[in-house]
TIFI-849904 format. One record per residue: residue in one letter; x negated, y, z of N, C-alpha, C in turn. Coordinates in nm, 4 decimals, m for minus. Each point is the difference from the previous one (the first is absolute). Last residue first. Layout:
<pts>
+------+----------+----------+----------+----------+----------+----------+----------+----------+----------+
! guba !     n.px !     n.py !     n.pz !    ca.px !    ca.py !    ca.pz !     c.px !     c.py !     c.pz !
+------+----------+----------+----------+----------+----------+----------+----------+----------+----------+
!    a !        X !        Y !        Z !        X !        Y !        Z !        X !        Y !        Z !
...
+------+----------+----------+----------+----------+----------+----------+----------+----------+----------+
</pts>
This chain:
<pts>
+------+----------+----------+----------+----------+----------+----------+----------+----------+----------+
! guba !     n.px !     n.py !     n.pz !    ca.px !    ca.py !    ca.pz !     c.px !     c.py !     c.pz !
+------+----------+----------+----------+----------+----------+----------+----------+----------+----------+
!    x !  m9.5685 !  m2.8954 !   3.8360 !  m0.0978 !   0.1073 !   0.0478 !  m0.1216 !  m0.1013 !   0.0459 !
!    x !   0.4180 !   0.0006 !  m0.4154 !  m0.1286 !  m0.0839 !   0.1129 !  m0.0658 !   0.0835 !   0.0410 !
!    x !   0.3027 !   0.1649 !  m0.3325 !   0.0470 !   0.0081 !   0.1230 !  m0.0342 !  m0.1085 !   0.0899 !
!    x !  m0.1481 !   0.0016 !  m0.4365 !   0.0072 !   0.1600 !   0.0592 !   0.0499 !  m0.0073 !   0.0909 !
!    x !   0.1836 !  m0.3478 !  m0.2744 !  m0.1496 !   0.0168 !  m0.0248 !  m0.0093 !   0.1223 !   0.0318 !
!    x !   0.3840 !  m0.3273 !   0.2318 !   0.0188 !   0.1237 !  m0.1420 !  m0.1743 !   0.0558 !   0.0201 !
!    x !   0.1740 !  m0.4530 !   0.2846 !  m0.0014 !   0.1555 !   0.0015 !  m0.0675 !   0.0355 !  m0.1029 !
!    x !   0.2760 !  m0.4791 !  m0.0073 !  m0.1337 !   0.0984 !   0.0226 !  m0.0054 !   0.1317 !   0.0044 !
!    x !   0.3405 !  m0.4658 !  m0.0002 !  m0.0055 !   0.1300 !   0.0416 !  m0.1552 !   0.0527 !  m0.0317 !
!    x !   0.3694 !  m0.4681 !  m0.1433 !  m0.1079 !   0.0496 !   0.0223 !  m0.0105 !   0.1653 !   0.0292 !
!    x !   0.4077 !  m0.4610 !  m0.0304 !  m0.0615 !   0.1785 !  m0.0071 !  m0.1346 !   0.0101 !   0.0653 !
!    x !   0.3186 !  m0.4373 !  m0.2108 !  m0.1011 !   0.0444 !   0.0874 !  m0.0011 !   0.1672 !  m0.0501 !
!    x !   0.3207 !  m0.4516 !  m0.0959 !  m0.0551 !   0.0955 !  m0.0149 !  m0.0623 !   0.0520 !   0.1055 !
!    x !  m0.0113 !  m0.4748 !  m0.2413 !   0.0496 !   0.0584 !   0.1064 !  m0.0288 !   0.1945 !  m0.0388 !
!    x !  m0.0603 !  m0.5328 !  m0.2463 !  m0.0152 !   0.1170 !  m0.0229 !   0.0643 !   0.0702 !   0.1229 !
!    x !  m0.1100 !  m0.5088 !   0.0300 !   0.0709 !   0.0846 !   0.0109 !  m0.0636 !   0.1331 !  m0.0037 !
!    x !  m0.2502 !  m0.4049 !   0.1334 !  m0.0519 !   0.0912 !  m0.1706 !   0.1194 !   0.0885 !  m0.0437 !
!    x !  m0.1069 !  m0.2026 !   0.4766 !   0.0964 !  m0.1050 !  m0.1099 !  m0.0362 !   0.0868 !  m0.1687 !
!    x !  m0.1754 !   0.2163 !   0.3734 !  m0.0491 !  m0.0446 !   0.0060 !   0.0334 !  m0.0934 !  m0.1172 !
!    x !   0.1523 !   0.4322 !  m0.1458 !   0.0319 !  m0.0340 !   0.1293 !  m0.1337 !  m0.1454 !  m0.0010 !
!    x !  m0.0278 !   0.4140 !  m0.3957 !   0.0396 !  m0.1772 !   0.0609 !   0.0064 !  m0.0245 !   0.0789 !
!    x !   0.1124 !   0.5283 !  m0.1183 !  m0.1450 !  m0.0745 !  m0.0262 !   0.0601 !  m0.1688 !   0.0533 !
!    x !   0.1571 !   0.5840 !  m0.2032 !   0.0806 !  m0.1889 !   0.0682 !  m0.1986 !  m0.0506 !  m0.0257 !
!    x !   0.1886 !   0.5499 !   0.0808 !  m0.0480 !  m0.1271 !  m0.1005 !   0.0811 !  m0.1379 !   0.0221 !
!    x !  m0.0504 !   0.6285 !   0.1009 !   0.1063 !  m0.1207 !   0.0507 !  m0.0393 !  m0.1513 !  m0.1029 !
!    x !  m0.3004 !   0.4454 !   0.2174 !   0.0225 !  m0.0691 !  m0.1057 !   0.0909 !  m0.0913 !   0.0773 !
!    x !  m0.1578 !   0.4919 !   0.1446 !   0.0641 !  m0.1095 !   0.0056 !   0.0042 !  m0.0484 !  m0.0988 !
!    x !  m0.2907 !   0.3696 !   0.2181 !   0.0516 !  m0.0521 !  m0.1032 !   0.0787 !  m0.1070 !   0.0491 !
!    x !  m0.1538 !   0.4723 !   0.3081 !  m0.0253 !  m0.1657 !  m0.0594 !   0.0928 !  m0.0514 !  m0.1299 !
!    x !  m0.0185 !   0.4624 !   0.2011 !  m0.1375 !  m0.0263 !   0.0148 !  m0.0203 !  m0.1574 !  m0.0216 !
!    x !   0.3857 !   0.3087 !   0.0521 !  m0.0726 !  m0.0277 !  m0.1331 !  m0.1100 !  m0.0292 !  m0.0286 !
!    x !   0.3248 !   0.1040 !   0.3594 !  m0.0959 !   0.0909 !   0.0120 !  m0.0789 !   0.0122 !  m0.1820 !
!    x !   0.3392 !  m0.2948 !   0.1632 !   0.0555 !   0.1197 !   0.0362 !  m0.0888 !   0.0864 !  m0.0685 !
!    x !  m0.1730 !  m0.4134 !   0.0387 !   0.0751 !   0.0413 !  m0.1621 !   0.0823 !   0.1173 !   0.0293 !
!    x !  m0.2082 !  m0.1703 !   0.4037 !  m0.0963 !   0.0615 !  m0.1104 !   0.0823 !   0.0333 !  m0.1013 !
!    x !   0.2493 !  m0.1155 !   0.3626 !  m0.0545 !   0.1309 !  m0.0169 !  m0.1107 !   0.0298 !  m0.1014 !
!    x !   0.1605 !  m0.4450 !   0.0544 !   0.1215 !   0.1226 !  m0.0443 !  m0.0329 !   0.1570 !  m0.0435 !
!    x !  m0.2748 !  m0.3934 !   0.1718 !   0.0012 !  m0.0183 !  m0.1272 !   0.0921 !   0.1663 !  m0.0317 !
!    x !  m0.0547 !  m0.0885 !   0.4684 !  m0.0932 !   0.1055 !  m0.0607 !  m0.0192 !  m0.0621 !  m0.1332 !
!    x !   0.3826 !  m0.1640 !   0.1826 !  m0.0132 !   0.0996 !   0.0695 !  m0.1109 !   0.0607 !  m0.0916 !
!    x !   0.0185 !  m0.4700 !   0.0118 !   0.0947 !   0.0650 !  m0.0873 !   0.0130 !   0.1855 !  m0.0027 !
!    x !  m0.3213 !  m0.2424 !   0.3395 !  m0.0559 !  m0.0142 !  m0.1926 !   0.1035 !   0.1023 !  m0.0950 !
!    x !   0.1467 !  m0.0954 !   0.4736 !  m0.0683 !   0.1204 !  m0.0070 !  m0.0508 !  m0.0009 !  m0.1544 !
!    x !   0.2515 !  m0.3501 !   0.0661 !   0.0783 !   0.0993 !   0.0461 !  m0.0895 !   0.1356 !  m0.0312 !
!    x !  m0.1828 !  m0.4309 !   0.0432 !   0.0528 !  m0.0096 !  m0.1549 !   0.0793 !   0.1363 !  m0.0124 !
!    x !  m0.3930 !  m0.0114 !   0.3591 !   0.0573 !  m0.0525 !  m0.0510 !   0.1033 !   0.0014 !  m0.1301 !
!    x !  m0.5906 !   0.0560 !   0.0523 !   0.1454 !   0.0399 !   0.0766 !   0.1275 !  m0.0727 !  m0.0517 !
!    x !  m0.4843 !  m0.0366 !  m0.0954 !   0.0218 !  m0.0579 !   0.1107 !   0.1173 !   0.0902 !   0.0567 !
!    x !  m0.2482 !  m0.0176 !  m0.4171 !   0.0446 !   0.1716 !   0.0635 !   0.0332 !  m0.0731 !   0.1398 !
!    x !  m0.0953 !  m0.3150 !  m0.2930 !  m0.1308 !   0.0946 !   0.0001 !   0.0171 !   0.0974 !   0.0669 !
!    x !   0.3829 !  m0.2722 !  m0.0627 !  m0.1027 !  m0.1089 !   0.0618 !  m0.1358 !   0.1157 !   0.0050 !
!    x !   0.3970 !   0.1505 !  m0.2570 !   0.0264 !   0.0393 !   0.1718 !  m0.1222 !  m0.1144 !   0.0679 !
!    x !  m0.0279 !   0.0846 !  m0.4549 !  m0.0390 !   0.1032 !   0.0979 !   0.0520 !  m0.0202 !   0.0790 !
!    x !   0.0477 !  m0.3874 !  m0.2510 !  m0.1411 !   0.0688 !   0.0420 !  m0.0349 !   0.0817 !   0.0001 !
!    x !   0.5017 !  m0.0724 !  m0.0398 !  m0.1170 !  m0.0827 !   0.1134 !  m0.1091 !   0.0061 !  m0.0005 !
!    x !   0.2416 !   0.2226 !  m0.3365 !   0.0196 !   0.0352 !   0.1636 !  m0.0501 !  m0.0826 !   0.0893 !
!    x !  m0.2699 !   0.0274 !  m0.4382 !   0.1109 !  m0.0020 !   0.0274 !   0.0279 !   0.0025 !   0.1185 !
!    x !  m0.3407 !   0.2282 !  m0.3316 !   0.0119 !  m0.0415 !   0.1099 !   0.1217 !  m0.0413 !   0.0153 !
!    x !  m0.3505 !   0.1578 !  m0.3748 !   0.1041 !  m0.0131 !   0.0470 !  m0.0010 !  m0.1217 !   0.1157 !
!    x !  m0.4204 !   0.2816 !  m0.1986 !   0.0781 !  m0.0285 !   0.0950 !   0.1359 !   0.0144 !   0.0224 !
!    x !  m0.2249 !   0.0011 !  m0.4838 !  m0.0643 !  m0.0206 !   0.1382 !   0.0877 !   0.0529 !   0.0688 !
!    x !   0.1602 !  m0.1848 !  m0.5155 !  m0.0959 !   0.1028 !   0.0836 !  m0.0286 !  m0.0549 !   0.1070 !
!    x !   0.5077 !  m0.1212 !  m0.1962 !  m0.2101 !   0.0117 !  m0.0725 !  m0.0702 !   0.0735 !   0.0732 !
!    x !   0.4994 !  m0.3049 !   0.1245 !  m0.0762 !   0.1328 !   0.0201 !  m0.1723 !  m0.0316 !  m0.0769 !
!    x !   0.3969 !  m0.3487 !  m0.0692 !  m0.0953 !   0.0575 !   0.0703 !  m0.0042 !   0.0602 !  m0.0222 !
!    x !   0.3096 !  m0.3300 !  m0.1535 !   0.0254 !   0.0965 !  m0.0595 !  m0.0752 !   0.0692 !   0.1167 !
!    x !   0.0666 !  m0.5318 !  m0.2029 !  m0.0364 !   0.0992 !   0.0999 !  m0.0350 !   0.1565 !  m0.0420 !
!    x !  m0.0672 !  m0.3914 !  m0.2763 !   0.1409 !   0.0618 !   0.0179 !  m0.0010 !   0.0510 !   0.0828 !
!    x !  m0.3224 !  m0.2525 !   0.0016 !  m0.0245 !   0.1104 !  m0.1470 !   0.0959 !   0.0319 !   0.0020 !
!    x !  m0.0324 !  m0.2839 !   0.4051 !  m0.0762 !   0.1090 !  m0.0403 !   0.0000 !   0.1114 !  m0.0937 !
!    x !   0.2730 !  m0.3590 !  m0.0213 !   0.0695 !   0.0411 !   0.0770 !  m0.1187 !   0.1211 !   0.0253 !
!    x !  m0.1620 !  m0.3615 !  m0.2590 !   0.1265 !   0.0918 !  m0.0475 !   0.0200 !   0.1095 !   0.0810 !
!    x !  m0.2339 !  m0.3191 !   0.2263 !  m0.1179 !   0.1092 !  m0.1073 !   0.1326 !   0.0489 !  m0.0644 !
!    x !   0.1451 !  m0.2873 !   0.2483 !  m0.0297 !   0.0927 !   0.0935 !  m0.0824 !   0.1209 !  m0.0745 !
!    x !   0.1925 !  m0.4181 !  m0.2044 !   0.0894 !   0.1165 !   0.0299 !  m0.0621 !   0.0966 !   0.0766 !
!    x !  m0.2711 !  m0.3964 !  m0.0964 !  m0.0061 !   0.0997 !  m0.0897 !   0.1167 !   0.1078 !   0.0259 !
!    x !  m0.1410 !  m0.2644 !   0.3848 !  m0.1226 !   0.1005 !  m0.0848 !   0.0529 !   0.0437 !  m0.1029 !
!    x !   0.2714 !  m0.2911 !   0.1181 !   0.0669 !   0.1168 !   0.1067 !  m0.1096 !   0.0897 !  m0.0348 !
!    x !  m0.0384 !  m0.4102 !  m0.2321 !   0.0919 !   0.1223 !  m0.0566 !   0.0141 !   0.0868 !   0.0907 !
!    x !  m0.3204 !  m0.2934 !   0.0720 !  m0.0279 !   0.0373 !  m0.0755 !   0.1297 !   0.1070 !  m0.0447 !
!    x !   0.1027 !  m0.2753 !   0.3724 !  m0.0884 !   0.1196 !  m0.0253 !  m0.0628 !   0.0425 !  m0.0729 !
!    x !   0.2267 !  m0.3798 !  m0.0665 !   0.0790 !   0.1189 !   0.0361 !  m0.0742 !   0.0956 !   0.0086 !
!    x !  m0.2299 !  m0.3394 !  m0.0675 !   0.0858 !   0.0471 !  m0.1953 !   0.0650 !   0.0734 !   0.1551 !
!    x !  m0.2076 !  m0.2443 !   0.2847 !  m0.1250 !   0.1161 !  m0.0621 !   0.0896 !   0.0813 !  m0.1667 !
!    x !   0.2081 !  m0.3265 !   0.3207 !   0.0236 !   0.1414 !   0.0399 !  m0.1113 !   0.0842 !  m0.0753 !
!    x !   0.1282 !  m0.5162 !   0.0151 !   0.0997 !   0.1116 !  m0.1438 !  m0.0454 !   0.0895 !   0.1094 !
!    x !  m0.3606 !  m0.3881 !   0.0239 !   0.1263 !   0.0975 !   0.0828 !   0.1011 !   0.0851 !  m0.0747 !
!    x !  m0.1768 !  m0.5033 !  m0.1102 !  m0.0550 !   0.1008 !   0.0169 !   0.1094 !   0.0780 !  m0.0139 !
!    x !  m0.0964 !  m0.5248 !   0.1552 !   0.0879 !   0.0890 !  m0.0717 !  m0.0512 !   0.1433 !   0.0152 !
+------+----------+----------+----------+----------+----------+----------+----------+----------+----------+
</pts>
């Protein structure tokens, strides 16, 4: 008897490509989300929040608010951050 799981996953492949082109991303170069600056900056979620604050205080980073596919292909929302072009030293 043959397996019914290869037709499922064919659809979880095809919702997941949907769920891609629907997805609402940041364009360009270096957006960053809070976890992969607090994993690169090796600090914690407290201090991250802290010096995100003070940049846009300052106006030195962007924020994008999006949605991207959770593992399950669930649209989720996500915020992306990059510092503002001129204010990389």
């Amino acid at each position: 008897m043959a397996s019914s799981n290869k037709p499922k996953e064919d659809w979880i492949e095809l919702y997941q490509d949907i769920q891609v082109k629907n997805a609402n991303m940041p364009r360009g170069h270096g957006w960053k989300t809070f976890m992969e600056l607090k994993e690169e900056l090796n600090i914690g979620q407290v201090k991250l929040r802290g010096v995100i604050k003070d940049l846009q205080e300052e106006g030195k980073v962007e924020v994008y608010e999006g949605s991207y596919p959770d593992i399950t292909g669930q649209l989720k929302r996500k915020v992306w951050y990059r510092i503002k072009p001129g204010h990389v030293k």
